[in-house]
C-alpha positions in Angstrom: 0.0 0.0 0.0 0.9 3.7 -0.8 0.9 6.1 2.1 2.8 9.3 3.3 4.9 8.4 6.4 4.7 12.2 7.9 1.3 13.7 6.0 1.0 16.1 8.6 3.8 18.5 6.0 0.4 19.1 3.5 -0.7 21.1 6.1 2.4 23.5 5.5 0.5 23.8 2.0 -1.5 27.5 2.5 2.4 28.8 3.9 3.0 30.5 0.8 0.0 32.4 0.3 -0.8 33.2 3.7 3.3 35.1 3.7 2.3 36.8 0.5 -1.1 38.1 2.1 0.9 38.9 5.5 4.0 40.7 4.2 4.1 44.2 2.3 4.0 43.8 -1.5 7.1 44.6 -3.2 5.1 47.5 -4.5 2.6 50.3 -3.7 0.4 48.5 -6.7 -1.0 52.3 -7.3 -0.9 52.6 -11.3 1.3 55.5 -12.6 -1.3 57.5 -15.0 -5.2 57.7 -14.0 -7.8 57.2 -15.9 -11.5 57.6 -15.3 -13.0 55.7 -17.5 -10.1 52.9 -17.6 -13.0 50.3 -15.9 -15.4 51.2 -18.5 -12.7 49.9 -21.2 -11.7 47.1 -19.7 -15.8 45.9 -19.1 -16.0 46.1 -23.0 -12.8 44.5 -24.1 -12.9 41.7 -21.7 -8.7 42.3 -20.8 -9.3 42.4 -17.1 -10.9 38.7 -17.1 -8.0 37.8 -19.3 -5.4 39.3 -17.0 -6.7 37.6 -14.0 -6.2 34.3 -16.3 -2.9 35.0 -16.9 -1.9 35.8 -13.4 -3.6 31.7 -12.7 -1.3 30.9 -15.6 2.1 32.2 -14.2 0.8 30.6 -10.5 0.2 27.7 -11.7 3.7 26.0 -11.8 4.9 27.4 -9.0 1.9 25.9 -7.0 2.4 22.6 -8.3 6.3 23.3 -7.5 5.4 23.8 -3.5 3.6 20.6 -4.0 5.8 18.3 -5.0 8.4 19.9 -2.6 6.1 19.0 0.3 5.1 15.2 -1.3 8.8 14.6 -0.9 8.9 16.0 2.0 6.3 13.9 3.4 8.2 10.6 2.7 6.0 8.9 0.2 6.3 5.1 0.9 5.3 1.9 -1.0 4.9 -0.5 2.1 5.1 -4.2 1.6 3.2 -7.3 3.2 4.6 -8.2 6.7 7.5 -10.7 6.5 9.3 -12.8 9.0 12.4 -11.7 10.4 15.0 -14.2 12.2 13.7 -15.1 15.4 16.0 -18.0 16.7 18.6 -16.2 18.8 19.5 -14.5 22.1 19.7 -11.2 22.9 23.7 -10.5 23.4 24.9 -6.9 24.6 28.6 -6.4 24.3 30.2 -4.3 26.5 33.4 -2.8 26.2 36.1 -1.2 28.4 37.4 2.3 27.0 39.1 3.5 29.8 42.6 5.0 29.6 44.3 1.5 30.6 43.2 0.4 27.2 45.3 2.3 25.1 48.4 0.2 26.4 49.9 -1.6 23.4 50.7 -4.5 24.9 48.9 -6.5 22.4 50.2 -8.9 19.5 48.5 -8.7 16.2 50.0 -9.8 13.0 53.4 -9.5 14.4 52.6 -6.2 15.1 52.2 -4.2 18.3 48.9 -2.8 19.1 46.8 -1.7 21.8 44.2 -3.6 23.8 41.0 -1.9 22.4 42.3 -1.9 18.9 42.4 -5.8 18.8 39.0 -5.8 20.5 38.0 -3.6 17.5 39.5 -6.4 15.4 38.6 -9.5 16.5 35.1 -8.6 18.8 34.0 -6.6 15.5 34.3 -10.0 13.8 32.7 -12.1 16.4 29.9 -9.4 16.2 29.5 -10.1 12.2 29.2 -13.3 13.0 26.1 -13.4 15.5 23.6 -14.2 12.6 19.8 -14.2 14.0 21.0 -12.9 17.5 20.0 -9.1 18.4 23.2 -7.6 19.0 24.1 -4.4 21.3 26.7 -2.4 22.4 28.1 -0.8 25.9 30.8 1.7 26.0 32.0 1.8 29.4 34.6 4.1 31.1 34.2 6.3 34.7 30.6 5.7 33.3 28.6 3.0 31.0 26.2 4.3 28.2 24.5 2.5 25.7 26.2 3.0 22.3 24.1 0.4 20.1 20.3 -0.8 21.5 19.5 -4.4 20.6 19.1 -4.8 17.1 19.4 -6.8 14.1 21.8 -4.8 12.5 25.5 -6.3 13.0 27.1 -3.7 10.6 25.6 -0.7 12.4 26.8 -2.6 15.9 30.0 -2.6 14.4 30.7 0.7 12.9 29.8 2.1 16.5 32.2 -0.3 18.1 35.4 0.5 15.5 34.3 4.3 16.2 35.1 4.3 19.6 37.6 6.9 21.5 39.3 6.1 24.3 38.5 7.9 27.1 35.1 9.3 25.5 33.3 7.7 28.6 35.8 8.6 31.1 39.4 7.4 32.3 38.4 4.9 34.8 36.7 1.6 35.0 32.7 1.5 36.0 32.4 -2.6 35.9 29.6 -2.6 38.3 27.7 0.7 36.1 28.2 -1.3 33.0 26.7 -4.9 34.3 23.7 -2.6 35.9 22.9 -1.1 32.5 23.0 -4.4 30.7 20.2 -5.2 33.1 18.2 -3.2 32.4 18.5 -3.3 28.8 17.8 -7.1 29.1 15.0 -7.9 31.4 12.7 -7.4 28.8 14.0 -10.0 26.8 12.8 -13.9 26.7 14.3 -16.3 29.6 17.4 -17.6 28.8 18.2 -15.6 25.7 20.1 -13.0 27.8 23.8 -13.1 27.6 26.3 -10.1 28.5 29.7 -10.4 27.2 32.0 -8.2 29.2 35.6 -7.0 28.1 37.5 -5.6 30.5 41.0 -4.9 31.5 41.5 -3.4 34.4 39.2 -3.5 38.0 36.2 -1.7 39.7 37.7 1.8 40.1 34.7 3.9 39.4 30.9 3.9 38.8 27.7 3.7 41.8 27.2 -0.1 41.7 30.2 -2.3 42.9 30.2 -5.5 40.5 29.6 -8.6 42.5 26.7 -6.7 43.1 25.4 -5.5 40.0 26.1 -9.8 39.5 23.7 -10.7 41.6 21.2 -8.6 40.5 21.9 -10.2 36.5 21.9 -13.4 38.1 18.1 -12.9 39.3 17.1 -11.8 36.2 18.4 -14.5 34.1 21.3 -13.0 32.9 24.7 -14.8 31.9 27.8 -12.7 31.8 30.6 -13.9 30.3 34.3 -11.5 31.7 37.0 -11.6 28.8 39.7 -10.0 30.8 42.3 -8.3 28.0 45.8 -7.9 28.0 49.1 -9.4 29.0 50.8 -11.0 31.6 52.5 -8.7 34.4 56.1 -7.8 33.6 59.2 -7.8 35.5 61.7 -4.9 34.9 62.6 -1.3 35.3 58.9 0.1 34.4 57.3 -2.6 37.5 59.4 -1.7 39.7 58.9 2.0 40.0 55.0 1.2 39.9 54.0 1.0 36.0 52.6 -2.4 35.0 49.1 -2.6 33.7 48.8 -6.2 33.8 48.8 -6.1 37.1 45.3 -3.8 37.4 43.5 -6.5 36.0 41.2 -7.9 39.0 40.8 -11.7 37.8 39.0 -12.7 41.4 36.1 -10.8 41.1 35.7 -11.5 36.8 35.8 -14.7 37.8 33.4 -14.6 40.6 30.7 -12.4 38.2 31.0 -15.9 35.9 30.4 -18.1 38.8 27.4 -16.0 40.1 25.4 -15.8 36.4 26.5 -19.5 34.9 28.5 -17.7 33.1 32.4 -18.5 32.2 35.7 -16.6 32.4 38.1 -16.1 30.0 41.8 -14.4 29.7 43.2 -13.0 26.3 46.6 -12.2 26.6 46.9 -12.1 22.8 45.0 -12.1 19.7 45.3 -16.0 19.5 43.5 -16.4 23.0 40.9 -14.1 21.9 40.0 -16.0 18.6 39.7 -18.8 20.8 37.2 -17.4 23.0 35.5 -16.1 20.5 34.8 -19.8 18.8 33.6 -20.8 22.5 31.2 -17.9 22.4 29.8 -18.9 18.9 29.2 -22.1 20.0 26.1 -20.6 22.5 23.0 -22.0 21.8 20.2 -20.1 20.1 17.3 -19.7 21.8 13.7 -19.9 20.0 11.8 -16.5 20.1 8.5 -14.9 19.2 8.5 -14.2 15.5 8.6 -10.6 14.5 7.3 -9.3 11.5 8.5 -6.2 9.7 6.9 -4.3 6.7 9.6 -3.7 4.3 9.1 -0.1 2.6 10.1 1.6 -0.6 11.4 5.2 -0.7 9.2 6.8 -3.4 10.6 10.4 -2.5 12.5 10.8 -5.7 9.7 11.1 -7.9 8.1 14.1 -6.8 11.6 15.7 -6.2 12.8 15.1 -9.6 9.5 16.5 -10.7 10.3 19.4 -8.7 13.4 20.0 -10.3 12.6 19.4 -13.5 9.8 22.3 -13.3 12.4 24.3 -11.5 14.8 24.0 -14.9 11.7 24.8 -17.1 10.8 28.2 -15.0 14.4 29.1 -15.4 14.9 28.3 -19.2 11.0 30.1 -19.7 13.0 33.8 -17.9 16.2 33.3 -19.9 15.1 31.6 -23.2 13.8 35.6 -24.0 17.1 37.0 -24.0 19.1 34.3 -25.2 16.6 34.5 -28.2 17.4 38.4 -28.7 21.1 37.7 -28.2 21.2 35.0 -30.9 19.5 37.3 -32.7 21.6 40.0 -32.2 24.6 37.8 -33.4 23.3 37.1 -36.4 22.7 40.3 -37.5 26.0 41.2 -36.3 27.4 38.4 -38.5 25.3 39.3 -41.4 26.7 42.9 -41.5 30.0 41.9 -41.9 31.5 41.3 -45.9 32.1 37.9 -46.7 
């Protein structure tokens, strides 16, 4: 079926002539010689009635310009019959850690050195192309968590947002407990035992209102299953440890590990990209989850029509001012040329 997705834009239509009844005209309108009997004249020849037909004449496209401007702006649609969409899959929110801490490159990849959130972007990115029939979200957590990507269908949009991320954009510490509370909420709506909360983190609880074993439980009684991915390397021995600068050593495995054991969840530690790959193959391996079928009504854009109509009167107002004097300058030329001995 056809329909306008925002008709309420038609009602815009009288704008044009209510302005030009509102606003002063561009002049006084008062004729420059007076005649008396000027009415009289035009009663017998008919010219007034004929003006006033012109006038309609030179309105004319210009109204049916402002109405194909508003048609496309009322986003014409062709909407289809209801279709199925995928409906065997969990509901998986992803969240990731963007603290400072994160932008150590302590990382392998391809031989190369790279830092921890830029192999998440890699290989989590992937991991999130692959969640075919699974609604897919993403959590950006830092001194606070916010909700970059709802639950949806759409795996590329989840991860464009995820290989746009910043570090620090959310803060330079590490709201575990914040991040867990918002993946909550986002969940409890969902079916039973569809809810799964992928957390990747690599550093502890340093900020945020909810500490984490808390924010735990609280998943735990509402069906949710976390599963910590704690990121980076091993701690180091050396110079740098010993006068106090080692991030593998802010990585609080305990309490990761207890969040797992609280939501029958499981724990895992990527030290490299290898590790990581690995974990993700155990993640794909989840079970889906049947769900309620949802139906969705795909829809045509039909916009273009009425705004290439638009244009196309547009170009045929312009050509009818200039065609006039392009006509006398051809002209002109012509003449010119004729003058002149051969």
């Amino acid at each position: 079926m056809f329909e306008f997705t925002w008709a309420w834009i038609f009602l815009l239509a009288p704008l044009p002539w209510v302005l030009r009844a509102l606003l002063p005209a561009a002049d006084s309108g008062e004729a420059a010689l007076n005649i008396s009997y000027l009415s009289e004249l035009e009663g017998l020849s008919g010219r007034k009635a004929r003006a006033n037909l012109s006038k309609w004449r030179q309105q004319a496209p210009f109204a049916l310009l402002w109405i194909c401007l508003l048609s496309a702006a009322a986003r014409p649609e062709w909407v289809g019959e209801p279709l199925p969409l995928p409906a065997s899959g969990r509901d998986l929110l992803v969240a990731v850690d963007i603290s400072g801490s994160m932008e150590y490159a302590d990382m392998q990849m391809d031989g190369n050195d790279v830092s921890r959130l830029t192999l998440v972007k890699h290989l989590m990115g992937e991991f999130i192309d692959g969640r075919v029939g699974d609604r897919v979200g993403l959590i950006l957590f830092g001194s606070q968590a916010y909700l970059q990507a709802p639950l949806t269908f759409d795996r590329h949009t989840v991860h464009t947002w995820l290989d746009e991320a910043v570090i620090g954009i959310a803060g330079k510490n590490t709201a575990i407990g914040d991040a867990i509370g918002l993946a909550v909420k986002r969940l409890r709506e969902r079916p039973a035992n569809s809810r799964v909360l992928v957390l990747v983190t690599d550093g502890a609880n340093t900020g945020g209102e909810i500490e984490p074993v808390q924010a735990a439980r609280l998943a735990a009684e509402e069906g949710v299953t976390i599963y910590p991915i704690g990121i980076g390397a091993d701690p180091q021995s050396g110079v740098l440890s010993m006068l106090g600068f080692n991030p593998g050593l802010d990585l609080d495995e305990p309490t990761l590990q207890h969040i797992a054991e609280l939501t029958g969840g499981e724990y895992f530690r990527a030290r490299d990209a290898d590790e990581l790959q690995s974990i993700e193959a155990t993640l794909d391996k989840l079970e889906p989850v049947e769900q309620k079928p949802t139906l969705a009504r795909p829809a045509k854009a039909l916009y273009v029509w009425p705004l290439g109509l638009a244009m196309l009167i547009s170009l045929l107002l312009v050509l009818r001012e200039v065609w006039p004097q392009l006509r006398q300058s051809s002209t002109r030329v012509l003449q010119s040329l004729g003058r002149r001995p051969l």
